[in-house]
C-alpha positions, 0 to 999 in steps of 0.5 A, a space after each residue: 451488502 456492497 452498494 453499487 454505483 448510484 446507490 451510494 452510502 453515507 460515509 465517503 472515501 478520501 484516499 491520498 495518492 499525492 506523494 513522490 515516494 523518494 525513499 522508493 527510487 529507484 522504482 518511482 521514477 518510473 510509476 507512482 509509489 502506490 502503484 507498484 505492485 505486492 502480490 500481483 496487484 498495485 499497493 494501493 488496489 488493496 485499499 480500493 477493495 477494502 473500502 468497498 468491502 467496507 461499504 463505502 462507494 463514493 471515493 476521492 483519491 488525491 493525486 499529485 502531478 502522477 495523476 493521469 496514472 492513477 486516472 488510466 489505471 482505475 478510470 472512474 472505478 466501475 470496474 472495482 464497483 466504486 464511484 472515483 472523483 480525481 482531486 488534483 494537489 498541485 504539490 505535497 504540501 501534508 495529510 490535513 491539505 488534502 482534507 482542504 482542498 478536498 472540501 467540494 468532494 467530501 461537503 459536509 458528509 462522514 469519510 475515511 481517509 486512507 493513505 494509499 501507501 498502507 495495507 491493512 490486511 484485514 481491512 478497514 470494516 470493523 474501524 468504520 463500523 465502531 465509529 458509526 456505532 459510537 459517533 465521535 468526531 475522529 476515530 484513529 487506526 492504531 497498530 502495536 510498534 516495537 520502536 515508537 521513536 518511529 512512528 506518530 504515536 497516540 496516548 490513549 486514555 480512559 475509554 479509548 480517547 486520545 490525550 494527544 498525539 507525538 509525533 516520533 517521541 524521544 521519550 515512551 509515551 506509548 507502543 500506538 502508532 498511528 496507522 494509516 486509516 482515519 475516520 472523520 466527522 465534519 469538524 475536521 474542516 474546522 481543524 485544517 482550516 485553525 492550524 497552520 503550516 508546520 516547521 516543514 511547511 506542511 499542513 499535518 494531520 496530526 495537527 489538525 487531530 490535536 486541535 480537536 483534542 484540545 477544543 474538547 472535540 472527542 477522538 477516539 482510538 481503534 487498535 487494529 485487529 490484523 496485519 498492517 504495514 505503511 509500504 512506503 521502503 523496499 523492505 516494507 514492500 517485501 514484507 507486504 509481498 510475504 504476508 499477502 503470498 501467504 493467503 494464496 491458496 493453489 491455483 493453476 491456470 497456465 502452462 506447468 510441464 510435468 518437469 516442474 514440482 509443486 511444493 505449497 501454494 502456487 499460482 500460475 495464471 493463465 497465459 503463463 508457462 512453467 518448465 522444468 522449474 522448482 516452484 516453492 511456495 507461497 509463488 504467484 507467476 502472472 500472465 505472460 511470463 515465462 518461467 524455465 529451468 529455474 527454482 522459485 520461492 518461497 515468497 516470490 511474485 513474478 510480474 505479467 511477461 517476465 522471463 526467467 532461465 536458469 535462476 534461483 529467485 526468492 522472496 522477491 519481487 519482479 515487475 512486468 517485462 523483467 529478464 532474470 537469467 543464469 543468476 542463483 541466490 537471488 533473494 530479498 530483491 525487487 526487480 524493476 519493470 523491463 530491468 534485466 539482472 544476468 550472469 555475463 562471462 567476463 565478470 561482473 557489469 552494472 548499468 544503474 540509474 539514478 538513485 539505484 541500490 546494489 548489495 554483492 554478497 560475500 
């Protein structure tokens, strides 16, 4: 049973919202990374609900200077049936700060603490509940990873503890890559405070979890069961797309003339009207859109009140308000909110801003 607000339950959540997500420009110039949406919902909405699926009401996200986005988007979080408390970090300055500045909200309780950049498909119950059944004083997400040298990697010994921790081994210590999911006793407090700013100037979690495996204090690791991925480049972002698409299961609510065809699981939300189209699923089409005379899918995600005309779109992405018209083969792209991409009659015209990307095909 999920409690409700004031019910409240012993472990909290402290969700980490803070980061300026450079590698996403040009996206975030415009919205905070965990903000953009997969699937028809933002990044980091799916971690909310996996919190609260887990049992967990009392959540802290930490925000950065993006901070009254997130406060106008989630408010105090009724609405997804938890308790918000806004923790406000004035620059990044690494995972093991938040936990620092964090220490009025968390007091003296158990907590998650999830990066609010990473899905994890199956979510986050099954960890939290091995560490309330066997109480060690961290318990690590960890997920299978074809190339460590990219990723926090965890040696794990007998019993599931953590040896230590490696941060982007040059040599193989291990395929356990420290996922984005934590799970904290108290003692961590005593960790972030004993470690000091990293080579970059950072307080690193990473650090803080070997100080307690090197003070004797036991850490555990949970491999993850199901599908996760850290959202944080274009390519994880269409990668998340795809396998949160392929749990949709068809639904139509909106407008489909008997023009169109329907081929595997297709979502058109209400409000939104399909004609004279080719929807290859898995598709979502959100509310206000308006989708002609064009052939979707599969793995495609059309935001709230886009337009799309004579177009052949998939595996991508379109955030709200995006026109694409007149342009075929379309595919492994993210279009931005309001961003338009149309065939013109004299040849080829880019308007880019800052830090965006092109790829023209053969």
């Amino acid at each position: 049973m999920v409690p409700t607000l004031g019910e409240g339950a012993a472990l909290k959540a402290l969700v980490l919202a803070g980061g300026v997500g450079t590698r996403l420009r040009p996206l975030t110039h415009s919205r905070p990374k965990q903000l953009i949406p997969v699937a028809g919902k933002s990044v980091i909405h799916y971690g909310l609900e996996s919190i609260r699926n887990a049992g967990i009401s009392d959540v802290g996200i930490v925000v950065g200077e993006r901070g009254d986005e997130f406060r106008e988007r989630f408010g105090d979080g009724r609405d997804l049936g938890i308790r918000i408390t806004y923790v406000d970090q004035e620059r990044p300055d690494g995972l093991a700060h938040c936990v620092l500045i964090a220490q009025e909200f968390l007091g003296a309780d158990d907590f998650l603490m999830y990066l609010g950049d990473n899905i994890v498909l199956e979510g986050i119950g099954p960890l939290v509940d091995e560490f309330e059944a066997n109480r060690p004083d961290a318990m690590l997400l960890l997920g299978k990873v074809d190339d460590p040298s990219e990723y926090g990697v965890a040696v794990v010994g007998d019993a599931r503890n953590v040896e230590s921790l490696v941060e982007k081994p040059e040599t193989f210590v291990g395929d356990l890559a420290v996922v984005g999911a934590y799970v904290f006793s108290p003692a961590i407090h005593d960790a972030v405070r004993a470690i000091r700013p990293s080579g970059r100037g950072e307080l690193e979690i990473t650090e803080a979890i070997q100080w307690l495996v090197d003070t004797g204090r036991r850490v555990v690791g949970y491999e993850c069961p199901g599908y996760w991925k850290d959202a944080g480049r274009l390519a994880d972002l269409l990668a998340c797309n795809r396998a949160l698409l392929d749990r949709l299961s068809t639904d139509i609510a909106g407008t489909v003339d008997a023009d169109s065809t329907i081929h595997g699981p297709v979502v058109v939300a209400r409000g939104a009207v399909v004609s004279r189209c080719e929807l290859v699923g898995p598709v979502l089409v959100e509310s206000g859109a308006v989708v002609r005379d064009s052939t979707l899918g599969p793995h495609t995600a059309v935001g709230p009140n886009c337009r799309v005309a004579d177009a052949e779109i998939a595996d991508s992405i379109l955030l709200d308000e995006a026109t694409v018209q007149g342009v075929g083969g379309l595919t492994g792209s993210i279009v931005g909110q309001a961003a338009s991409v149309r065939r013109g009659t004299e040849g080829p015209l880019l308007i880019l801003g800052d830090s965006s990307e092109v790829v023209l095909g053969p």
